[in-house]
N, C-alpha and C positions, 0 to 999 in steps of 0.2 A: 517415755510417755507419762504423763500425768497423772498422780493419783486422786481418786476420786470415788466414793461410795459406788456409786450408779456402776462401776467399772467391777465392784469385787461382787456384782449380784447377775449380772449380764448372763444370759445360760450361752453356752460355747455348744460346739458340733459333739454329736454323740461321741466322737472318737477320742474327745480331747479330754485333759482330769479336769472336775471341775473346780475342786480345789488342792491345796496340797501342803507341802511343806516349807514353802515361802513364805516371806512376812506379807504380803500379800495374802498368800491363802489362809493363814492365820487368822488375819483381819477380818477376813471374808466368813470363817466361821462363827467367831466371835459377835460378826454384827448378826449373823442368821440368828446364832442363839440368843443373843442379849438385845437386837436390836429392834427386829422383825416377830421373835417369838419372845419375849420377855416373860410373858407370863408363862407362856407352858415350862420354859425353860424353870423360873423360880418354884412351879409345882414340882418340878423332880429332883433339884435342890431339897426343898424341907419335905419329901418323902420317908417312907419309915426305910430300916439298913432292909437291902435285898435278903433273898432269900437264896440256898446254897445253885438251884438251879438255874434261877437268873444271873447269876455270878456266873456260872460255866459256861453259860450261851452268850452272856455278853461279852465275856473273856474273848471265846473265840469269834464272834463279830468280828470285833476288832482288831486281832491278828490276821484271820485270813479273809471276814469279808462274808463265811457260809458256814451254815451250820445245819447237819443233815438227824434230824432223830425220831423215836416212834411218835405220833400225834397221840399216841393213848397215854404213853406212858408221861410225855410234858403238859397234857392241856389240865386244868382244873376237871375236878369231879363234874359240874355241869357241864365243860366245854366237851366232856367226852361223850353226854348224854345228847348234847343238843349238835354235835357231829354226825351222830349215827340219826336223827331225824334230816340231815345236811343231805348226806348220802342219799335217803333214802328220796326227799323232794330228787335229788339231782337224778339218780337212776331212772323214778317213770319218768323225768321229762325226756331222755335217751330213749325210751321205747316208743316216743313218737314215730309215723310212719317216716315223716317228711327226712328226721335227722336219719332213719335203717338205710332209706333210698341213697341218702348222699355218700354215707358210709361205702354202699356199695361201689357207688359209682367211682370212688376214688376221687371227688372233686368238689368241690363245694362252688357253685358260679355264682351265686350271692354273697361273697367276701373278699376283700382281698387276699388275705390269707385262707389260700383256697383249700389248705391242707389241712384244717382243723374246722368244725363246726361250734360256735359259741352257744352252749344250753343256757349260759345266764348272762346278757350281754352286760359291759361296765354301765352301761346307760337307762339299765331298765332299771323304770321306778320300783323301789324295794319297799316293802311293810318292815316299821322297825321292829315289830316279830316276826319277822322272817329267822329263821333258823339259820342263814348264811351271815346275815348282820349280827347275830347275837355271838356266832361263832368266832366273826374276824372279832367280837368286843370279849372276848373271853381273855378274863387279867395275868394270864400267864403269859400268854403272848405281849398284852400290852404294856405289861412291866418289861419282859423283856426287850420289846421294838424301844422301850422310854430310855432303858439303860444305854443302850449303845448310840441312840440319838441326842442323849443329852438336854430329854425334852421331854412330857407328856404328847404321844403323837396325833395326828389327824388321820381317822380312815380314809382315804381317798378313793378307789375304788373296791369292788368286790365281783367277783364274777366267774365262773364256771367252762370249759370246754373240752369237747375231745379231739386231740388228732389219729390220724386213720394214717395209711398208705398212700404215696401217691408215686407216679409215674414221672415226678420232676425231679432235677437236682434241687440241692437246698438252695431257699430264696427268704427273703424276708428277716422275718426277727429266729431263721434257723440260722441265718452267719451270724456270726460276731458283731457285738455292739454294745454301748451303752443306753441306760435308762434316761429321760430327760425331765421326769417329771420336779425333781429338787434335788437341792445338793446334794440330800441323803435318800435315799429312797429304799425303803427294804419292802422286800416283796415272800409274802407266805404259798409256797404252794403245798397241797395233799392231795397224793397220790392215791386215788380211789381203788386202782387195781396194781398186783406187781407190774414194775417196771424197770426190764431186763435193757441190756444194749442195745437188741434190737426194736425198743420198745419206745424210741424219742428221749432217753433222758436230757432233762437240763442237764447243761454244763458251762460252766464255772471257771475263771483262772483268779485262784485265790490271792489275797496281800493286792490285789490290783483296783480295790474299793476306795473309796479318800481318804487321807494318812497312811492307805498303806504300803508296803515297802516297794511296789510296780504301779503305783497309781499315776507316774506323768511318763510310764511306756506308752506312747504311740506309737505302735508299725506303720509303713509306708503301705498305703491303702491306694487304690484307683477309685473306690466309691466313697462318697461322703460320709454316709452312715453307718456304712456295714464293712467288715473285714473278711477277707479269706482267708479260708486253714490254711495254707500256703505262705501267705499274709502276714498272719500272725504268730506262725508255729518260727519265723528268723527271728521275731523280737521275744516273742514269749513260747519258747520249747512246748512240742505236745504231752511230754514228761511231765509239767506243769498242769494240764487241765481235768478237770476234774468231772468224772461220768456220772448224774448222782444218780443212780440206779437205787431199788429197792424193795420193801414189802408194800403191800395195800400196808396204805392209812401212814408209809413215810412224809413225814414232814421236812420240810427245804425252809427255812429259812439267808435269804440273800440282798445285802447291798446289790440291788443292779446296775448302779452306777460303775459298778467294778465289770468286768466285760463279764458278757455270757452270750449265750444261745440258745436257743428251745430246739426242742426235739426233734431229729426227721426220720419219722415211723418206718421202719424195714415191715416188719410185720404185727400185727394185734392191732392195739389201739394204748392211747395214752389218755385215760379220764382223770382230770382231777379240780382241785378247787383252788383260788387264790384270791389273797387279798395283799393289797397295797396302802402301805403307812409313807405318809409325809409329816413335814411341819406343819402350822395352822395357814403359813403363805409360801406356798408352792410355787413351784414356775412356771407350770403350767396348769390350766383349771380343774378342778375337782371333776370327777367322774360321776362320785355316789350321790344317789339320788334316793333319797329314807323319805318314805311318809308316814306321819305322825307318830304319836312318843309311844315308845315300848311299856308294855303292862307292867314288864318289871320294873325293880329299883335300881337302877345303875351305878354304879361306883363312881366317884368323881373324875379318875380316870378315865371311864366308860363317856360319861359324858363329856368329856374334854373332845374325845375320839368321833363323836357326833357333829359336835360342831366345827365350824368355819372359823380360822381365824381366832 
């Protein structure tokens, strides 16, 4: 086959790596970072040397792909003030009647993922003081999303939900699959309450993110997008997957290009908050939707993070 630009940008089926460790996939990063993102990439070149905890997050990025630790203990002194205001909008919006009723009912019929109710949809217009925006822009995080992307990154979306119990087998983004939004895509979740086994953890099969050591495993699947445990447990052992259970206010940092699954609730419920980092040209379109400029003053990274492209 021919090579050609247009060929190492082309986004592939969920299940497949999108890039790797061919000369091909090489090229392929290269042009993301130098080609497409030139300037964010040159911003985290002449950045100042990391600091010891963005070293250890982006260390294991890299190796395995996830990174599970307290939100209190890694965000900045504001990120941790303006979490606990996060929290606080998200909980009364939970005490609406509409979301207690659906909880009850075990079903959600306005979604397709009928097994979770969205308290902050990706698409709803946001204030850029809103306390969620200000949270995903909080520079601990975005130094660390920069390190292991090789880039000052782009918020792409931000948004809120809870899953409940239901009376089905898993369906949806609770099999296996990959992220499609860019080559790299890391995604922040926080756990608003503990969240035991039975409680929906994410899970993870780590090293299988782009470069690393399982990234061009595909099991033999019957569905396009999604894999079964069954599926996936002959090419990547259940010994391999990772349950991330935890306290309220656990923080998950994850490439989801690397496989994973979201939660399917036995019992309780699973509240929590995420946000999603891309480059400035995704492969698919941006989600976040900010109106007008935050009071504060943002950091230049801050603001790399706002804009488009």
């Amino acid at each position: 086959m021919p090579f050609t630009l247009s060929g190492l940008i082309k986004p592939k089926t969920l299940t497949d790596c999108v890039f790797d460790n061919s000369v091909a996939g090489r090229l392929s990063h290269l042009f993301w970072l130098y080609g497409l993102n030139a300037r964010r990439s040159l911003k985290q070149i002449g950045r100042a040397a990391p600091d010891a905890d963005e070293v250890d997050v982006v260390g294991e990025l890299l190796e395995r792909g996830l990174v599970l630790t307290p939100a209190d203990s890694f965000l900045s002194e504001s990120g941790r003030t303006t979490l606990d205001q996060a929290e606080a909008m998200i909980r009364k919006a939970c005490e609406a009647e509409t979301v207690r009723e659906i909880v009850e009912q075990g079903k959600n019929p306005v979604h397709g993922k009928d097994y979770l109710i969205q308290i902050v949809k990706f698409t709803d217009v946001m204030n850029a003081d809103s306390p969620l925006v200000k949270l995903a822009l909080d520079p601990k995080i975005l130094q660390a999303v920069a390190g292991y992307m090789g880039m000052w990154p782009m918020l792409h979306a931000v948004g809120s939900w809870v899953n409940f119990p239901t009376h089905q087998d898993a369906h949806h983004s609770q099999l296996w699959h990959r992220d499609p939004e860019d080559l790299k895509t890391l995604k922040v979740f926080i756990y608003l309450d503990p969240v035991g086994p039975d409680n929906g953890p994410f899970n993870y099969i780590p090293k299988t993110q782009p470069f690393g050591r399982d990234c061009e495993v595909e099991p033999q699947h019957e569905h396009v997008r999604r894999v079964l445990d069954g599926e996936m447990d002959r090419s990547l052992p259940q010994e391999r997957w990772v349950q991330c259970t935890g306290k309220a206010r656990t923080m998950i940092i994850a490439d989801t290009v690397g496989y994973h699954r979201g939660g399917h609730v036995q019992t309780g419920q699973r509240l929590l908050i995420t946000f999603t980092y891309t480059s400035g040209r995704p492969q698919q379109p941006r989600k976040l939707n900010v109106k007008g400029k935050p009071h504060w003053t943002p950091t230049p990274i801050q603001e790399f993070a706002l804009v488009c492209k």
